[in-house]
FIVEX-656216 format. One line per field, with one value per residue (C-alpha): x, y, z. Coordinates in steps of 0.5 Angstrom, whole numbers, padded with zeros to 4 digits, always signed. Layout:
# FIVEX-656216
u <- c(X/...)
v <- c(Y/...)
w <- c(Z/...)
This chain:
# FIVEX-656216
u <- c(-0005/-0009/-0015/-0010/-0007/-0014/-0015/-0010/-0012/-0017/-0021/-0023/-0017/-0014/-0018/-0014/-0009/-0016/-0019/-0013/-0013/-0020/-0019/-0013/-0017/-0023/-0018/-0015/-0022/-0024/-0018/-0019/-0026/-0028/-0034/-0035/-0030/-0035/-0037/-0029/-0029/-0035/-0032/-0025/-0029/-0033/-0027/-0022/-0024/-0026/-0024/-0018/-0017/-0012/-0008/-0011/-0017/-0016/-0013/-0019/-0024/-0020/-0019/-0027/-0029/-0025/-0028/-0035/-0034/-0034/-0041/-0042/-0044/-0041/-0046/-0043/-0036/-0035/-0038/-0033/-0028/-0028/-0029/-0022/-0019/-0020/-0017/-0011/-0010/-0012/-0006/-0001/-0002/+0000/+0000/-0008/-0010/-0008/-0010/-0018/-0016/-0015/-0022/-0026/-0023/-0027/-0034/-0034/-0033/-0039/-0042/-0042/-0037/-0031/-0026/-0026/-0025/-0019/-0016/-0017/-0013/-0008/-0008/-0007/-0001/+0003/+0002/+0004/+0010/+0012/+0012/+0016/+0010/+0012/+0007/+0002/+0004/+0003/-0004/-0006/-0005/-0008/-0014/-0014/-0013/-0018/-0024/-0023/-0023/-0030/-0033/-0031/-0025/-0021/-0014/-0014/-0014/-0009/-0004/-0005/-0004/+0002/+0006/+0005/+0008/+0013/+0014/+0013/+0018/+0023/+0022/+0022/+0015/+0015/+0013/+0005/+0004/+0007/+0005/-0002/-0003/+0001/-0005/-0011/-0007/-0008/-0016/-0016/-0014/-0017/-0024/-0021/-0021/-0013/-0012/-0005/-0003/-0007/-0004/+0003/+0001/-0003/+0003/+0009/+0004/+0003/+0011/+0013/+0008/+0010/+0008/+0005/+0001/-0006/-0010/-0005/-0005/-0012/-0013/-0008/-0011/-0017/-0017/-0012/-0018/-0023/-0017/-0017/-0026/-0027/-0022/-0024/-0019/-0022/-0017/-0012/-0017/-0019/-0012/-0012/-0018/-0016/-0009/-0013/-0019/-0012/-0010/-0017/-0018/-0012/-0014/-0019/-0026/-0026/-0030/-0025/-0021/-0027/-0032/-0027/-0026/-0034/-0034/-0030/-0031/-0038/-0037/-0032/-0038/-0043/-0038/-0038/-0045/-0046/-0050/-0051/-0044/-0045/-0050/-0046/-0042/-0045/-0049/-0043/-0041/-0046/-0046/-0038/-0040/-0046/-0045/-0042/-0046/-0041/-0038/-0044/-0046/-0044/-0046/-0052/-0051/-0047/-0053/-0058/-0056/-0054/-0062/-0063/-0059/-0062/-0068/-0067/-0064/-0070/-0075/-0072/-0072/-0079/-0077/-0082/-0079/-0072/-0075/-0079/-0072/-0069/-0075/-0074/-0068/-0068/-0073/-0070/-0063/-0068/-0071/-0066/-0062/-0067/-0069/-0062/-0062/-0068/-0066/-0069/-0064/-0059/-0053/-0053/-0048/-0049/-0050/-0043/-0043/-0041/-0047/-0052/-0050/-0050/-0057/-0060/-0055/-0060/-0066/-0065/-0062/-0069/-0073/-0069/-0071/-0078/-0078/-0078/-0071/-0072/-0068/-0069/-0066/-0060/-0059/-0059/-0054/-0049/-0050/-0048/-0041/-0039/-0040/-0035/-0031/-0031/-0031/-0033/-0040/-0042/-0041/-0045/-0050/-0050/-0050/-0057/-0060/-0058/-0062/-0067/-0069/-0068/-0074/-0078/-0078/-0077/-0071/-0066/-0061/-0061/-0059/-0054/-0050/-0050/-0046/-0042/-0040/-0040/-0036/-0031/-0030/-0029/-0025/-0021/-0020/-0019/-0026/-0026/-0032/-0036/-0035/-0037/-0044/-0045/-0043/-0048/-0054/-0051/-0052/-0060/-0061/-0057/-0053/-0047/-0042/-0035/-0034/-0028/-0033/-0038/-0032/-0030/-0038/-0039/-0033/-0035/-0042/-0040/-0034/-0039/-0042/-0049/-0048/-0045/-0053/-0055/-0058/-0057/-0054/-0060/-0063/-0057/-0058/-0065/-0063/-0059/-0064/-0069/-0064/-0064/-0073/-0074/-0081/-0082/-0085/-0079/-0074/-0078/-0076/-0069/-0068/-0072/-0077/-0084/-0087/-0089/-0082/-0080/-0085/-0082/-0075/-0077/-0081/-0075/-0069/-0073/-0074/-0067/-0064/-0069/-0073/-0079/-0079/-0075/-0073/-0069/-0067/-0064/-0060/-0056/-0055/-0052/-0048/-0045/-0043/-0048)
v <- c(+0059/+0065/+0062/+0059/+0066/+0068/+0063/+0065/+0072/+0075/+0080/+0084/+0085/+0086/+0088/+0091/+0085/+0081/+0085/+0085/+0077/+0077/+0082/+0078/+0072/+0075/+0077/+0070/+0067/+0073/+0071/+0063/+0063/+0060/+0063/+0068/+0073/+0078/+0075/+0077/+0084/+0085/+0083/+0086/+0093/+0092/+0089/+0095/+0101/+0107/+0112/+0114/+0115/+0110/+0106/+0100/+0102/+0106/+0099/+0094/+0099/+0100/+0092/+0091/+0097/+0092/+0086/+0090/+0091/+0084/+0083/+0091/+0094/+0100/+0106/+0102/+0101/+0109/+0109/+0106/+0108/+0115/+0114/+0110/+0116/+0121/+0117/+0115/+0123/+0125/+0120/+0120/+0113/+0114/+0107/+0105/+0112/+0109/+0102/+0106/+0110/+0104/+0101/+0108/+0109/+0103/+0104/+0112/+0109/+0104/+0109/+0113/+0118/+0115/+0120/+0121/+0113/+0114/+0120/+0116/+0109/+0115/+0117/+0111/+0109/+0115/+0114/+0107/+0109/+0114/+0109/+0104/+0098/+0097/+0091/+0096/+0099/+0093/+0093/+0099/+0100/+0092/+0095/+0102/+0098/+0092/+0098/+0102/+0096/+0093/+0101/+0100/+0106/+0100/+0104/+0108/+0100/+0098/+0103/+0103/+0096/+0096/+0101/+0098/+0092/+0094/+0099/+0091/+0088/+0093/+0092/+0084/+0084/+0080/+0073/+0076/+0082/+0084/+0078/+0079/+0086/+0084/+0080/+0085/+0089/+0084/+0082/+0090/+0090/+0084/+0088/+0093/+0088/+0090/+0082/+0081/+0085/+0082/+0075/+0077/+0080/+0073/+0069/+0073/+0073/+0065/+0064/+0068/+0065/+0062/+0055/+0055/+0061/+0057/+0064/+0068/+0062/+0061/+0069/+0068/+0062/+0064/+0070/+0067/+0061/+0067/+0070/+0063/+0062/+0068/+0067/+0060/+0055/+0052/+0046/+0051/+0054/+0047/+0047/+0053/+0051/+0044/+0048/+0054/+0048/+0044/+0052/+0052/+0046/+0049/+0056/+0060/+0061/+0068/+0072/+0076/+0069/+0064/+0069/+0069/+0062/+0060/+0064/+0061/+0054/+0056/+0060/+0054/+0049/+0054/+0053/+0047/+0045/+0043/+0046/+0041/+0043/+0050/+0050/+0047/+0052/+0058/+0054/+0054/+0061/+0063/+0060/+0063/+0070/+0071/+0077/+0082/+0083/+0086/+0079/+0076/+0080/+0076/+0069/+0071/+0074/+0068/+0063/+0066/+0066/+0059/+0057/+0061/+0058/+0051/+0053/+0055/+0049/+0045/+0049/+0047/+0040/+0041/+0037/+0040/+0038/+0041/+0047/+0048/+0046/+0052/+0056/+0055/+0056/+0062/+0065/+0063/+0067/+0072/+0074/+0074/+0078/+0083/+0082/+0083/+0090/+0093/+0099/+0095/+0090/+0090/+0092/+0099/+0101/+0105/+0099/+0101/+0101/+0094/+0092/+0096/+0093/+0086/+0087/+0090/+0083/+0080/+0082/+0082/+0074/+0074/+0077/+0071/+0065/+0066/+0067/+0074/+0077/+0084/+0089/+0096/+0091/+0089/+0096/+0098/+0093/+0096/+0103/+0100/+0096/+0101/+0107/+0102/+0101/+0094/+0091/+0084/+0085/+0090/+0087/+0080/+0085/+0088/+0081/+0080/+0087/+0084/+0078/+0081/+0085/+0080/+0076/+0082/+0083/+0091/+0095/+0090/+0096/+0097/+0090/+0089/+0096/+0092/+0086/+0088/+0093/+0087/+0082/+0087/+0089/+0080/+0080/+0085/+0081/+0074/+0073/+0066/+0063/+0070/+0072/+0065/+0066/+0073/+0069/+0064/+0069/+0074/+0068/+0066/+0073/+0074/+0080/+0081/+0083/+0085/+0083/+0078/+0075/+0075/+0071/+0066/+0065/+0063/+0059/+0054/+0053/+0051/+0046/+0042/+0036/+0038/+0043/+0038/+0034/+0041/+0044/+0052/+0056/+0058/+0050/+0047/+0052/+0048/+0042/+0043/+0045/+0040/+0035/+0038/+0036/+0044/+0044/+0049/+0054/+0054/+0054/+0059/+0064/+0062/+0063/+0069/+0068/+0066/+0058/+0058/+0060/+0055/+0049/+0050/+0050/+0043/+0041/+0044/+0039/+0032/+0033/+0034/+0029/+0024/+0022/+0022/+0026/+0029/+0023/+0021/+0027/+0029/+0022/+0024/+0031/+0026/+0022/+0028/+0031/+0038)
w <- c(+0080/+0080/+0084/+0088/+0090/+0091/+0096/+0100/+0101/+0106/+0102/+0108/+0110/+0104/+0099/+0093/+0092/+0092/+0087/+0083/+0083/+0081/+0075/+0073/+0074/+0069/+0064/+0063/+0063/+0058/+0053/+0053/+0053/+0059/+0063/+0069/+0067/+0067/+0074/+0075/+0073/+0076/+0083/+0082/+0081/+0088/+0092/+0090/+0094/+0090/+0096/+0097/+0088/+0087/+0081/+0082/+0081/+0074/+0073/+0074/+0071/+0065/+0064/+0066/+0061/+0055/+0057/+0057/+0050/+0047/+0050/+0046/+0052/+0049/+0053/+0060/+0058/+0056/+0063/+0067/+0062/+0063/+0071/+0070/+0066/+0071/+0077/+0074/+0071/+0079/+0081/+0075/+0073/+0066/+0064/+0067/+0064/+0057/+0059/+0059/+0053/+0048/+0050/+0051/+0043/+0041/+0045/+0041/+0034/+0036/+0038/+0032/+0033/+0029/+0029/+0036/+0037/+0033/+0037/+0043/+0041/+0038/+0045/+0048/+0043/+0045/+0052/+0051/+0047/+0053/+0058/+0054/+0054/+0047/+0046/+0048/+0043/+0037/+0041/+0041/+0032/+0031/+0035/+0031/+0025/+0025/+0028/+0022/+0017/+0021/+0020/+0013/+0013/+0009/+0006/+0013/+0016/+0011/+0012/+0020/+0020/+0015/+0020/+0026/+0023/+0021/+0028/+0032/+0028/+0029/+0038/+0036/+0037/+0030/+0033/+0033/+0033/+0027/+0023/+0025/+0023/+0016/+0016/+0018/+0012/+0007/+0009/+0008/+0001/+0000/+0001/-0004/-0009/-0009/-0009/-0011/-0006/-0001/-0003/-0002/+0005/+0006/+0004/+0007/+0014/+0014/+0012/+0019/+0023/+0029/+0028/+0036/+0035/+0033/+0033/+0029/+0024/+0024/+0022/+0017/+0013/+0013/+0010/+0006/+0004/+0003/-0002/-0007/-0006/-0009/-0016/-0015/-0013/-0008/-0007/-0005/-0002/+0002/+0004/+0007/+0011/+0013/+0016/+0019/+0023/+0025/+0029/+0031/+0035/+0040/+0040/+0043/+0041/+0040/+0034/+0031/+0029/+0029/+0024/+0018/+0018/+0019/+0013/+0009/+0010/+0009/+0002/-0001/+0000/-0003/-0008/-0009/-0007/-0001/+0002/+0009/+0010/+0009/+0014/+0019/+0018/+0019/+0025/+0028/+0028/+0029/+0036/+0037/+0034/+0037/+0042/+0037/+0031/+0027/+0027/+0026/+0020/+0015/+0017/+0016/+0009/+0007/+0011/+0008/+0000/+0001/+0002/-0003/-0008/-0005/-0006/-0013/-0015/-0011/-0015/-0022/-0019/-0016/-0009/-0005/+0002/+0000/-0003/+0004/+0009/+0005/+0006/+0013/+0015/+0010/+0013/+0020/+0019/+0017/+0022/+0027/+0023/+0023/+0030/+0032/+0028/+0032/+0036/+0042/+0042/+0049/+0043/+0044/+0038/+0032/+0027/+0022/+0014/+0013/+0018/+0014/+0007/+0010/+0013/+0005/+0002/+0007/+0005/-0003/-0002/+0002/-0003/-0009/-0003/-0004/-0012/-0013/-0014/-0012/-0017/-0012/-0007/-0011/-0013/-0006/-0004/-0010/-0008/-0001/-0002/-0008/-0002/+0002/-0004/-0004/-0012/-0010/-0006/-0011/-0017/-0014/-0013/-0020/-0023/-0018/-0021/-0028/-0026/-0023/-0029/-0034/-0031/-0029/-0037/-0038/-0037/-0042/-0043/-0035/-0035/-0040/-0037/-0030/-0033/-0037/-0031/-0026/-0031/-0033/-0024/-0023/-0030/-0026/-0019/-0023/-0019/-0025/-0021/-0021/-0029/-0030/-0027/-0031/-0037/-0036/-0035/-0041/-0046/-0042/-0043/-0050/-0047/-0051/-0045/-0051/-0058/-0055/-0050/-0057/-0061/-0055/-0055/-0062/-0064/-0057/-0059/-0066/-0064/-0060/-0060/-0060/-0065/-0070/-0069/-0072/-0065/-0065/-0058/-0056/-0057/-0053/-0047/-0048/-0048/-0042/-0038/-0041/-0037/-0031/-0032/-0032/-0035/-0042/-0036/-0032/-0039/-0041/-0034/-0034/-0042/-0041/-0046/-0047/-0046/-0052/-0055/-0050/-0052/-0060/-0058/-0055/-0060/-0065/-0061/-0061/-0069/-0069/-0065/-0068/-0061/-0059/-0052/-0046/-0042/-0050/-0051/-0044/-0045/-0051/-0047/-0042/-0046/-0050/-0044/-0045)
């Protein structure tokens, strides 16, 4: 219809009217994905004369300022901004001047200066309270509360988001925005490890929903999925995915509803192994996200520790041409990671806190891909997230560091401290498949991570069936691996011991076993489920 309108309008005669039609075409291009949109604005701008100072043409600026921002052409976008405030002040067009605020407000936190961006967005609130648009209103705290969570100001996020929640419910906005931004407050308390409240948001948001409101629901299971991934239920977490990939066929392909469902579905097959579908994901996001970084971040996190994990396997495997496939997609992810962080890149943003730590994750997952765990990496990692305030990463962090120290050698008290500290963060969240790997590398490493955990560990091992055959702890961790054809040097790094302690353990569980070698051995192991 608006191309229809367009073509019924003589631009030279009429070039306002022209102008407005292209803007209006460029903002439903802009919001359904379509192409051009940016081509739209560039046109409106042109047509729309900037003598005499006009409304109009405050109105075309600050909507092609906004649309510049999803490309993160933030220096630009402040341009034309601020040229589309001082127009609108100059002829009283409060309406258009707080249009040009809410987008100014988002390229200054970009750019660096984040209390300034707040200021504006708390500007363009107020004018759009005075002028009594209140779906602006609901606009201007879902943008001010998603900006704080994306630069990592997380509480301030939560806080912002629940009051405007409850002012757009309170206009009979509720259908949206009021859920939307329930939402964006779970996913901040999510990240701050308050996790259960984070779930009743998540569920109260799903619950009230509009069934028509695909990219709402997306948003919303998705961070609901992310929820149950990390405490390690993954059919529930499945079930979210399935209802959030329904909504994303009959929505818009945008970044801020596409990455966290690519994430997700990339994190749960991680979980469970799969590590093609894991790819895919992370393919795909990656080409929805790719203009924004701060989006983009992390699928490149989880992308290039999902190689890594692959390449771990594949080595304890020795299937040379699955360990190259992840040394290559790794390495990929990698690099474009690290090019897009280059100050020569066309975004012009200041890279935020939570950009910064995925890059530094990126890098330790790297330095693990190819074989050699990074410890000061992993610390740095930590530093990072525990500086955000987010317990999650900076626990998985710690859990790395540990490793990384264990398999150096030295340094044994430093690694016991780590997991301990890690594992009692993930007991404390219920991250269940988190405590079970730090568990796992407590008893490779004989680490007592607490008296209770000591107790628990010692009435397992001697109720099992190869305890019953005579086999010790440390022999039945042996034997595990065995059966995973892990050669005595590769049971030796894992284990943290010596070959030659290694080569007796073996030597010590074929006599017991009374076989004659590993394939015999790896067999009962099987047989009794070990």
């Amino acid at each position: 219809m608006t191309k229809a309108a367009l073509g019924a309008v003589d631009e030279t005669a009429d070039p306002v009217r022209a102008g407005l039609l292209h803007a209006l075409l460029g903002g439903y291009l802009h919001a359904t994905g379509g192409q051009n949109a940016i081509a739209e604005y560039e046109a409106a701008v042109r047509l729309v004369p900037a003598l005499p100072a006009r409304a109009e043409r405050a109105q075309v600026l600050a909507a092609f300022g906004e649309a510049l921002i999803g490309q993160g052409r933030h220096r630009e976008s402040r341009e034309v901004c601020e040229e589309a405030i001082r127009i609108a002040q100059e002829v009283g067009a409060l309406a258009q001047e707080g249009d040009a605020r809410k987008a100014l407000g988002v390229d200054l936190a970009f750019l660096g200066d984040l209390e300034a961006g707040v200021q504006e967005l708390a500007e363009a609130r107020r004018i759009a309270e005075v002028v009594g648009r209140v779906d602006e209103v609901a606009r201007c705290y879902a943008m001010l509360s998603g900006l704080l969570e994306t630069l990592g100001a997380l509480d301030a996020a939560a806080t912002v988001a629940l009051e405007g929640a409850e002012q757009a419910a309170s206009h009979g906005l509720g259908r949206w925005h009021s859920q939307f931004l329930t939402a964006t407050a779970g996913r901040a308390l999510f990240s701050l490890g308050r996790w259960d409240e984070a779930d009743v948001l998540l569920r109260r948001a799903a619950d009230r929903v509009a069934p028509e409101l695909a990219a709402t629901r997306v948003f919303i299971c998705s961070a609901r999925s992310r929820l149950e991934i990390g405490r390690g239920r993954a059919e529930v977490a499945a079930e979210c995915l399935a209802e959030a990939g329904e909504a994303y066929l009959r929505t818009v392909k945008q970044p801020w509803f596409a990455t966290p469902l690519f994430v997700a579905k990339a994190e749960l097959a991680l979980l469970e192994g799969r590590f093609a579908d894991a790819d895919a994901a992370i393919a795909e996001g990656l080409q929805v996200d790719a203009a924004d970084l701060a989006f983009a971040a992390p699928l490149y996190v989880i992308g290039v520790r999902a190689a890594a994990e692959r390449a771990d396997l594949a080595r304890a495997r020795r299937a040379e041409t699955e360990l190259a496939k992840a040394l290559e997609l790794g390495d990929a992810l990698g690099r474009e990671l690290g090019a897009r962080m280059s100050p020569e890149q066309p975004d012009d943003s200041v890279p935020t806190p939570r950009i910064s730590a995925c890059a530094v994750v990126c890098d330790a997952e790297l330095a693990r891909l190819a074989g050699h765990s990074n410890a000061e990496l992993w610390k740095t990692a930590a530093e990072s997230w525990e500086r955000l305030a987010e317990p999650y990463p900076t626990a998985y962090a710690g859990w790395r560091e540990a490793e990384a120290l264990l398999l150096a050698g030295p340094a044994r008290g430093r690694a016991e401290a780590l997991l301990r500290g890690a594992y009692a963060t993930a007991r404390g969240l219920g991250a269940l498949p988190l405590c079970a790997e730090i568990e796992g590398l407590a008893r490779r490493g004989r680490i007592n991570l607490s008296v209770d955990n000591e107790k628990a560990a010692s009435v397992a091992e001697s109720s099992s069936p190869l305890a019953q055959l005579g086999l010790t702890a440390r022999e039945q961790e042996v034997l595990t691996l065995v059966a995973t054809g892990a050669t005595n040097r590769q049971i030796a790094e894992t284990l943290f011991i010596s070959p030659k302690t290694a080569t007796l353990h073996v030597s010590n569980i074929l006599s017991k076993l009374g076989v004659t070698n590993r394939v015999e051995a790896a067999t009962i192991a099987h047989r009794l489920g070990a």
